[in-house]
N, C-alpha and C positions, 0 to 999 in steps of 0.2 A: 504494500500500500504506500501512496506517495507520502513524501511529509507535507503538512499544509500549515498555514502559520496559524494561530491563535487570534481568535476576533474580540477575544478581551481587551477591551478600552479602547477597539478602532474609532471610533471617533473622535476621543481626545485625543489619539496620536496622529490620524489623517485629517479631521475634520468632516464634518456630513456631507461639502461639495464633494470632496476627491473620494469618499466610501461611494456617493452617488454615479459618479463618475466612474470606479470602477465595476460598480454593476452591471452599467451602462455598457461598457465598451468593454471588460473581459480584463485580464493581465495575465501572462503566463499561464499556467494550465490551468485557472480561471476561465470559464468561457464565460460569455456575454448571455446578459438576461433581460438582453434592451423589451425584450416583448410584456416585462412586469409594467402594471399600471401607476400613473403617481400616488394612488393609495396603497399598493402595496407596497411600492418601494417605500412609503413614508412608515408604514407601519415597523418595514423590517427599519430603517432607524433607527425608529424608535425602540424597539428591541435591544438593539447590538449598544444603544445609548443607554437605557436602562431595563433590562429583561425583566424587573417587578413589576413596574410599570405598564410594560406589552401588554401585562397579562391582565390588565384591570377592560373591565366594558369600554372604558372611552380615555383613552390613553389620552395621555397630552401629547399632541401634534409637534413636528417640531417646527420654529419659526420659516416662514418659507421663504426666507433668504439663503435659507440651508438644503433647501432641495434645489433638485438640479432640473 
């Protein structure tokens, strides 16, 4: 199995453009998931930004200066 890096604290270490951005466009054996909607990709985000949060009914969105 390949090794894959760790998505704890991707956002405070890339910030939610460039997490978005690599969703978007793939990186290394990453492939592209451009076909996700901007609510899903808003949700994963929000997730990967705080996973307790995800899991609430109505998460807090994140500002959408930070979506891509």
């Amino acid at each position: 199995m390949p090794e894959v890096p760790a998505l704890t604290g991707i956002i405070s270490k890339r910030g939610a453009d460039q997490v978005c951005k690599l969703v978007h466009n793939g990186q290394g054996q990453m492939p592209s998931f451009a076909r996700l909607s901007e609510l899903e990709i808003d949700r994963l985000l929000t997730f990967l930004r705080d996973p307790a949060a995800a899991e609430s009914k109505s998460p807090t969105p994140l500002p959408s200066a930070a979506r891509c």
